[in-house]
Residue frames as qw, qx, qy, qz and C-alpha x, y, z in Angstrom:
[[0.163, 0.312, -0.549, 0.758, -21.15, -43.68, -30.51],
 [0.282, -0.347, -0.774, 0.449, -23.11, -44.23, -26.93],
 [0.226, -0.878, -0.193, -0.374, -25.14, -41.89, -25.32],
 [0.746, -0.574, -0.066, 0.330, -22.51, -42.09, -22.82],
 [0.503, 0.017, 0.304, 0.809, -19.62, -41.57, -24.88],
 [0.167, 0.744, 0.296, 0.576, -21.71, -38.46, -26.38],
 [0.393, -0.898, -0.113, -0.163, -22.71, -36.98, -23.15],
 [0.685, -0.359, 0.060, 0.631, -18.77, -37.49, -21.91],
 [0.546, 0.417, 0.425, 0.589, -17.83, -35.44, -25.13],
 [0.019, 0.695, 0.113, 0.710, -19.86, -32.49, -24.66],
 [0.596, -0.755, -0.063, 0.265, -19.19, -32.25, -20.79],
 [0.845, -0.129, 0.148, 0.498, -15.78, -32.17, -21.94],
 [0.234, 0.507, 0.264, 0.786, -16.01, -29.70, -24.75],
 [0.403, -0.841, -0.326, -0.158, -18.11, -27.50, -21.72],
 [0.631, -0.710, -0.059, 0.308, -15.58, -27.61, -19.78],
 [0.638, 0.112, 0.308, 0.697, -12.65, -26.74, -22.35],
 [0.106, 0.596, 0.161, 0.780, -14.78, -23.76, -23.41],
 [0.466, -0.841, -0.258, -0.089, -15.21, -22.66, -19.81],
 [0.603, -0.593, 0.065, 0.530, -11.81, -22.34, -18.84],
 [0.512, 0.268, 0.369, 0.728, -10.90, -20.89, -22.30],
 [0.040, -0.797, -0.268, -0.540, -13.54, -18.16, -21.54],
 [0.696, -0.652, -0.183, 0.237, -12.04, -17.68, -17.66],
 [0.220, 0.890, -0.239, 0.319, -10.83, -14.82, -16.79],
 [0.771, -0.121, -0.344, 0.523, -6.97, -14.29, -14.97],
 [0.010, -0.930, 0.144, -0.339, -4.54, -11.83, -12.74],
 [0.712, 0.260, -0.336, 0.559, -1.46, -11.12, -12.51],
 [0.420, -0.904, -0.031, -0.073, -0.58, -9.47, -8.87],
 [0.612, 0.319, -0.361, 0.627, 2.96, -8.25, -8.26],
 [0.525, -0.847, -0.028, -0.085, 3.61, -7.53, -4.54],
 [0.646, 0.322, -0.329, 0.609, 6.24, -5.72, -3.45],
 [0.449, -0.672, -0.486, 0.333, 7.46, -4.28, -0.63],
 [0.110, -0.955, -0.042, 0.274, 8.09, -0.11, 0.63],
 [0.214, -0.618, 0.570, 0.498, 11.39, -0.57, -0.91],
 [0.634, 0.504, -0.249, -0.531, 10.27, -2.15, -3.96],
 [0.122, -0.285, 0.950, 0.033, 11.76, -5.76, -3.13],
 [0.533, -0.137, -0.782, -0.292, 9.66, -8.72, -4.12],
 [0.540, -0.252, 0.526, -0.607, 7.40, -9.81, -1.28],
 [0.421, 0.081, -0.903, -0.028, 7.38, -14.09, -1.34],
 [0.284, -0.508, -0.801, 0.141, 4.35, -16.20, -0.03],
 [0.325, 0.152, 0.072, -0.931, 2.16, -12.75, 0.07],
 [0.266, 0.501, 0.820, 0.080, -1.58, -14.11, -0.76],
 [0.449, 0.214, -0.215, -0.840, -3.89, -12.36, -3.24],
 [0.093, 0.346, 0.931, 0.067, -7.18, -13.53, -3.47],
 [0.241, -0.177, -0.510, -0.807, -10.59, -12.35, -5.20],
 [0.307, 0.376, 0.807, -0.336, -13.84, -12.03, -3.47],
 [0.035, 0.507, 0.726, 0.463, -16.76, -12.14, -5.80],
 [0.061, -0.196, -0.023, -0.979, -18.74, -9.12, -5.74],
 [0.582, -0.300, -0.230, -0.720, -21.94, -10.75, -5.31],
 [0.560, -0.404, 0.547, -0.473, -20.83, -12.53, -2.09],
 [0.918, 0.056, 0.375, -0.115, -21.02, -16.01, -3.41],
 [0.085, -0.621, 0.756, 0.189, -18.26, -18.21, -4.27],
 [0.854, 0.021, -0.330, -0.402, -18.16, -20.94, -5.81],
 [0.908, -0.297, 0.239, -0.175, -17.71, -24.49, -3.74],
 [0.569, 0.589, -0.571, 0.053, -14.49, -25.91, -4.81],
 [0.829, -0.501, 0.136, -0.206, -13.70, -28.64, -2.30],
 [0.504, 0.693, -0.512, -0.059, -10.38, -29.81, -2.39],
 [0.807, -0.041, -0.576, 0.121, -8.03, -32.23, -1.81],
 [0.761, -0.611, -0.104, 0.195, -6.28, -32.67, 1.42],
 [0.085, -0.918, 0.067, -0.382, -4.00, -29.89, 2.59],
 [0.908, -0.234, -0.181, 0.298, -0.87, -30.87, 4.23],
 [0.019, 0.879, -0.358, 0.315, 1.34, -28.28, 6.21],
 [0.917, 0.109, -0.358, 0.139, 4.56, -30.14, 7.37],
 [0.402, -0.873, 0.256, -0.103, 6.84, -30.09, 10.31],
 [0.850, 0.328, 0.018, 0.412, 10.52, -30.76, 8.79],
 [0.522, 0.217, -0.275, 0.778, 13.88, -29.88, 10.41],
 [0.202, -0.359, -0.670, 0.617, 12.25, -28.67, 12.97],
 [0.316, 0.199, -0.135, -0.918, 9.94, -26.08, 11.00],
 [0.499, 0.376, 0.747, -0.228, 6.80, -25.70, 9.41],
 [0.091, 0.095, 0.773, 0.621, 6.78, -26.65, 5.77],
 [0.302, 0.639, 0.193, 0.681, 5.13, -23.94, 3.89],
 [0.096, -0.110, -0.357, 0.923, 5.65, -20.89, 6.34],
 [0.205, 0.194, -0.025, -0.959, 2.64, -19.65, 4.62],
 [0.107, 0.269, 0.953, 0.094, -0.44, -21.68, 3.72],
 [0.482, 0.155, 0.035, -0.861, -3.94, -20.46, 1.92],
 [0.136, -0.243, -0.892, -0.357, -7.02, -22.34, 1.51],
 [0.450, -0.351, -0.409, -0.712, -11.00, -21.86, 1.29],
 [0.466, -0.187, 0.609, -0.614, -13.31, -22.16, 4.18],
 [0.846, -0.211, 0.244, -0.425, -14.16, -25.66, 4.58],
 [0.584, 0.489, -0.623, 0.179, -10.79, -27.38, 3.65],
 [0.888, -0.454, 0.070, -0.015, -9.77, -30.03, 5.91],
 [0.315, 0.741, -0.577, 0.137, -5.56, -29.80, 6.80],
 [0.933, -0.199, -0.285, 0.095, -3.66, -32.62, 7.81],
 [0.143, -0.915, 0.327, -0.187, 0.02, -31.73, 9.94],
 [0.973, -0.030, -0.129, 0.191, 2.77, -34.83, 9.27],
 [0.394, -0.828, 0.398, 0.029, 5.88, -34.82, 11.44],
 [0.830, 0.430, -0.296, 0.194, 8.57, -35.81, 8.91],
 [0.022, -0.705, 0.582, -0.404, 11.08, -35.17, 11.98],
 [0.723, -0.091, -0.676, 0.111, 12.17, -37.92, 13.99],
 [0.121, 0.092, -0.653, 0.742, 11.71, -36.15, 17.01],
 [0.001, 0.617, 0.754, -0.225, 8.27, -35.36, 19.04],
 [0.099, 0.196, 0.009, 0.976, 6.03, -32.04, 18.11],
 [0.032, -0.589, -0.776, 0.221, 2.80, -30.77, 19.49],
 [0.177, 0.225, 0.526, 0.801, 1.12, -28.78, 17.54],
 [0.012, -0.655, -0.656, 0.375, -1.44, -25.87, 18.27],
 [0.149, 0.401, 0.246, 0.870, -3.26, -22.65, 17.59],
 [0.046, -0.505, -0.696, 0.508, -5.29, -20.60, 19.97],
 [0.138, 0.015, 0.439, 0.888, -6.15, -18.46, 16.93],
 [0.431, -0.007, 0.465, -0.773, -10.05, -17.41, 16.67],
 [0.431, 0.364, -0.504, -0.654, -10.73, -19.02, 13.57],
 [0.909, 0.100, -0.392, -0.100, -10.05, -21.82, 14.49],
 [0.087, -0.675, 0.671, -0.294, -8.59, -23.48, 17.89],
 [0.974, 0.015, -0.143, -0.176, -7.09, -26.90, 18.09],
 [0.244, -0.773, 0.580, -0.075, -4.48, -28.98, 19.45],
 [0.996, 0.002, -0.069, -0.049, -2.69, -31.92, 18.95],
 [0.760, -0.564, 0.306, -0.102, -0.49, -33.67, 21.33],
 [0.082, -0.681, 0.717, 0.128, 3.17, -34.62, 20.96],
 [0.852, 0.134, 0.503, -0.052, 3.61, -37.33, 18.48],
 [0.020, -0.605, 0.676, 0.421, 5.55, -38.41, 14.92],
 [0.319, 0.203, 0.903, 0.203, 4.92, -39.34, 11.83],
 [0.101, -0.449, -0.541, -0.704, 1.54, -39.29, 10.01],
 [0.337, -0.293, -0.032, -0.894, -1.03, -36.64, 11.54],
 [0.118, 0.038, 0.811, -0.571, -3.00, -37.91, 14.41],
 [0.221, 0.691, 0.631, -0.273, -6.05, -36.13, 13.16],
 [0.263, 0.344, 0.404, 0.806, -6.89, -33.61, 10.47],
 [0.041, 0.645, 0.383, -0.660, -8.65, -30.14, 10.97],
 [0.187, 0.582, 0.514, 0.602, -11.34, -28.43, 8.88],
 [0.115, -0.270, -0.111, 0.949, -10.97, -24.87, 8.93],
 [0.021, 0.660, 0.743, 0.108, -14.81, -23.87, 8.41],
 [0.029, -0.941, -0.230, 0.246, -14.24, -20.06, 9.49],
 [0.565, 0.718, -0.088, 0.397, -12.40, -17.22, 7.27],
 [0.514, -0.844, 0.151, 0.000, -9.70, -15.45, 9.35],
 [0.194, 0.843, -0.460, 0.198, -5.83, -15.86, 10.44],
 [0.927, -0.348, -0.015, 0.141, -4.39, -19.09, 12.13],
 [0.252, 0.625, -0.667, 0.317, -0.89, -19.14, 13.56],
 [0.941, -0.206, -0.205, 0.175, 0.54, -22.18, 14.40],
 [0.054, -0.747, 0.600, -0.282, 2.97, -23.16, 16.82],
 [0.653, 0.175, -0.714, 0.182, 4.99, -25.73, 18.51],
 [0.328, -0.880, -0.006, -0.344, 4.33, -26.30, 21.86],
 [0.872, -0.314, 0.086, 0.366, 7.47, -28.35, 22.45],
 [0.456, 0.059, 0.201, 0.865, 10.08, -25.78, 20.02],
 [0.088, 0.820, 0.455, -0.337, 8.71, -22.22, 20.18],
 [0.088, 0.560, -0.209, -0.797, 10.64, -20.61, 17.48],
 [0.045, -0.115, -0.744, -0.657, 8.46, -22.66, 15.09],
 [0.161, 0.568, 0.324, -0.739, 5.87, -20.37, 13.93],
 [0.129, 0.046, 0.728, 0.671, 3.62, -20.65, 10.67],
 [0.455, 0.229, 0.136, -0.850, 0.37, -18.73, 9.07],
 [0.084, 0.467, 0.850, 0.229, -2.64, -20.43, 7.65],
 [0.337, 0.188, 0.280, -0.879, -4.97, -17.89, 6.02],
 [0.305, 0.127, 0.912, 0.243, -8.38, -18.92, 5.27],
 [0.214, 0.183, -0.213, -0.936, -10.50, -17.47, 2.66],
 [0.551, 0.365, 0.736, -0.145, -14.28, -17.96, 1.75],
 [0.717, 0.629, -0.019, -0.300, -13.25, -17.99, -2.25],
 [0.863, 0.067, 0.328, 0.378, -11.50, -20.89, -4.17],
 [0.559, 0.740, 0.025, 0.372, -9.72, -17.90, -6.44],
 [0.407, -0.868, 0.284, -0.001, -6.61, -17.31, -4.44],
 [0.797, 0.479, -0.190, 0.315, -2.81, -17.50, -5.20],
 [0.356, -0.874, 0.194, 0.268, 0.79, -16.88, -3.27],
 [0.262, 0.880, -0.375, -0.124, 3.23, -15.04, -4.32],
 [0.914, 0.272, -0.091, 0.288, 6.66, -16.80, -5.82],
 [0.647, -0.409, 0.010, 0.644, 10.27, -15.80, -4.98],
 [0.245, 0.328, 0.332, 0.850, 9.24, -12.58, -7.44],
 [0.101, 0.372, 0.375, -0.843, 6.62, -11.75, -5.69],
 [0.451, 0.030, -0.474, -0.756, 4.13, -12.72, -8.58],
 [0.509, 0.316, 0.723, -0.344, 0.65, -14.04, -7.76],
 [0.224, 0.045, -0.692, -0.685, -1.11, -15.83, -10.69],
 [0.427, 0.284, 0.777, -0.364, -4.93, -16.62, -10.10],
 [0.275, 0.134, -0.775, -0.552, -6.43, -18.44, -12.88],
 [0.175, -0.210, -0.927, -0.259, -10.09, -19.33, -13.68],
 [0.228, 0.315, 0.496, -0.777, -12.00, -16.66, -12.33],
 [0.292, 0.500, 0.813, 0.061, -15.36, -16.68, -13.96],
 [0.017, -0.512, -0.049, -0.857, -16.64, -12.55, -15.55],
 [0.337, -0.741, -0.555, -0.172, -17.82, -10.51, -13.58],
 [0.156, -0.880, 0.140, -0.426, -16.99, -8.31, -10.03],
 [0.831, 0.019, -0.473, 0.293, -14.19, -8.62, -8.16],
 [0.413, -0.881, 0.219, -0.074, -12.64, -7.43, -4.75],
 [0.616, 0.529, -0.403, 0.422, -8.57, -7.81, -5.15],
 [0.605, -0.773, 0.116, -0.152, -6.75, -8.40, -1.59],
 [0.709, 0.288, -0.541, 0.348, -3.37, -9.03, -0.56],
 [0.539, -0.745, 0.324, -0.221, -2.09, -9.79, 2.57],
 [0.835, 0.227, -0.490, 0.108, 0.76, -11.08, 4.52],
 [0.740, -0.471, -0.423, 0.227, 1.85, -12.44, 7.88],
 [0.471, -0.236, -0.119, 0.841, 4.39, -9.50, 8.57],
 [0.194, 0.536, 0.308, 0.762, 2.50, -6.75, 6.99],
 [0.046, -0.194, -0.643, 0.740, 1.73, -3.50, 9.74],
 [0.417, 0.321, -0.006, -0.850, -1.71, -2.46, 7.41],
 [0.674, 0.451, 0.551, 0.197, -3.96, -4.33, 5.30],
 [0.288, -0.245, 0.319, 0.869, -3.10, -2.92, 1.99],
 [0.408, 0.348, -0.176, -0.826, -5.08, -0.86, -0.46],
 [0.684, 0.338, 0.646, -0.017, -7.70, -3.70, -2.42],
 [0.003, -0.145, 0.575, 0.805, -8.71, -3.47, -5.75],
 [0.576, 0.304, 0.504, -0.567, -12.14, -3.47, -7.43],
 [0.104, 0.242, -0.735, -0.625, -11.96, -4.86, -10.95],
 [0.721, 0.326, 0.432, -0.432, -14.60, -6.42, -13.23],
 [0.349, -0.269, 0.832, 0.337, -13.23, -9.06, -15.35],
 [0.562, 0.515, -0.350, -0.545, -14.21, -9.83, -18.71],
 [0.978, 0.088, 0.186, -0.020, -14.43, -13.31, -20.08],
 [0.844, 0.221, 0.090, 0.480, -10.86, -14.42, -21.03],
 [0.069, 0.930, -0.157, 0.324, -9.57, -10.96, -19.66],
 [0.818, 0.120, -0.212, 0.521, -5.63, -11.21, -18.32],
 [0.002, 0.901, -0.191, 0.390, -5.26, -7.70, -16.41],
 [0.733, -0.255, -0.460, 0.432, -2.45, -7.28, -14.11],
 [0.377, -0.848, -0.154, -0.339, -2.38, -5.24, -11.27],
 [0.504, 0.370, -0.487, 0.610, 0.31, -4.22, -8.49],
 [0.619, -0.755, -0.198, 0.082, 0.22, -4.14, -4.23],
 [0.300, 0.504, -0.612, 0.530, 2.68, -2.32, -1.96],
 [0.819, -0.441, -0.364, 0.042, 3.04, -3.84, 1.31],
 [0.070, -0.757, 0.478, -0.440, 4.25, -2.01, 4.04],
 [0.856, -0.048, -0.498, 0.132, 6.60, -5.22, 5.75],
 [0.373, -0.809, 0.430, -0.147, 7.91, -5.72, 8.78],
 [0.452, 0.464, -0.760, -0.057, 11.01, -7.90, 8.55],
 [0.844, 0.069, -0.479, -0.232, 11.01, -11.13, 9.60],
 [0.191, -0.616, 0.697, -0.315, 12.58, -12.38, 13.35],
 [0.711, 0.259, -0.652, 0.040, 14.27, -15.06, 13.25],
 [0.637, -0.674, 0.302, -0.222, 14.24, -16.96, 16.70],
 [0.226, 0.470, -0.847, 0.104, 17.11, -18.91, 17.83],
 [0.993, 0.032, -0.027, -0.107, 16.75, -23.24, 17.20],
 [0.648, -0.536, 0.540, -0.030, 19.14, -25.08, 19.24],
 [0.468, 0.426, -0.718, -0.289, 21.26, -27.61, 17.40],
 [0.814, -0.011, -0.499, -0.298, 19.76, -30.73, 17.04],
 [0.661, 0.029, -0.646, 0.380, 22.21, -32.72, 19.64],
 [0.142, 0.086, -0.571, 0.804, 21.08, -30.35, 22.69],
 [0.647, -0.165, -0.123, -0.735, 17.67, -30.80, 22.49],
 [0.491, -0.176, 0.772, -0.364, 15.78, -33.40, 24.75],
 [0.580, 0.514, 0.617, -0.134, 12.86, -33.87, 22.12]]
C-alpha cells in the first residue's frame, strides 16, 4: 500500500471515530398549549466561546408562488446566501435588519448577487414589490444548530464533549425562552424540552395572480 493510500486510511478511520465519539440532542419545542412548534431553531453555543469553522455550502432561500421558500432559515456567521426567483414574475428583495442590510433590485431567475451574513442576529426579509411576503434568517456564530420538523423535534448531531448553552428561538415567539446549560459527554444522546410562548401567525392577504401588475 502507498503512503498515500495509508495516510487516506487513517484520516478516514479519524474521522469515523470522531463522529462515533460526537455527542447529540434531541429538542422538542412546543408551544403554551403544548402543540408542536415547526421551523423553531435550537442551537448550542460552546461554553468556551469558540466554535468551530464549518464553512458551508451555498445557502439558497427561494421566492416561489409568490413566497419565500423556507419561511425560516438558520445558518453560521459567515455563510454566504444566494435568493433565486423561481416565479415568473419580478421581486425585489430586501432587509433593513441590523445584522445585516442589503438590497437587491427587481429581477427573475438566478440571484443577481449573493450575501454573506458575517454578523449573528435576526434578518427579516421582504418584498419590496408584494409586501405580504415576509421571511426570517437567523444567524448564529456556531455550526451546531437544527430546526424543528412538523413535530416540533430539533436533532443536532456532532457536537464535540464538553459545555454547552441550549437556545431556542422563533420568529413569532413574545420572550426568548428559558436556555439550557448541559455538558455533553462523548457519544452522549440527552434530550431536552422548550416551551415557547407563540404568537400566532398573520397571514396577509396575496392577490390572485391575474390582478397583479408584476
Amino acid at each position: 500500500m502507498s503512503r498515500l493510500a495509508v495516510t487516506l486510511t487513517l484520516m478516514l478511520t479519524l474521522a469515523a471515530s470522531a463522529c462515533l465519539r460526537a455527542a447529540s440532542v434531541e429538542a422538542q419545542v412546543r408551544d403554551a398549549s403544548r402543540k408542536p412548534v415547526p421551523d423553531a431553531v435550537v442551537y448550542a453555543l460552546p461554553a468556551s466561546g469558540t466554535s468551530e469553522a464549518r464553512p458551508g455550502k451555498l445557502v439558497a432561500i427561494e421566492q416561489l408562488d409568490r413566497e419565500f421558500v423556507p419561511y425560516v432559515s438558520v445558518v453560521q456567521t459567515g455563510t454566504v446566501v444566494t435568493f433565486p426567483n423561481r416565479d415568473a414574475i419580478l421581486h425585489h428583495v430586501y432587509s433593513f435588519s441590523p445584522p445585516k442590510s442589503f438590497e437587491i433590485k427587481l429581477y427573475t431567475g438566478k440571484s443577481p448577487t449573493e450575501v454573506l451574513f458575517d454578523k449573528p442576529g435576526v434578518v427579516t426579509l421582504g418584498c419590496n414589490i408584494h409586501d405580504w411576503m415576509i421571511a426570517y434568517l437567523l444567524v448564529v456564530s456556531t455550526p451546531y444548530f437544527a430546526k424543528a420538523d412538523a413535530n416540533g423535534i430539533a436533532r443536532l448531531r456532532d457536537l464535540p464533549a464538553g459545555g454547552y448553552e441550549l437556545r431556542a428561538w422563533h420568529p413569532q415567539q413574545r420572550a426568548a425562552a428559558e436556555s439550557y446549560n448541559l455538558v455533553l459527554e462523548a457519544s452522549a444522546t440527552p434530550s431536552v424540552a422548550f416551551a415557547l410562548d407563540i404568537l400566532p401567525r398573520k397571514a396577509k392577504y396575496k392577490p390572485p395572480l391575474d390582478r397583479q401588475k408584476y
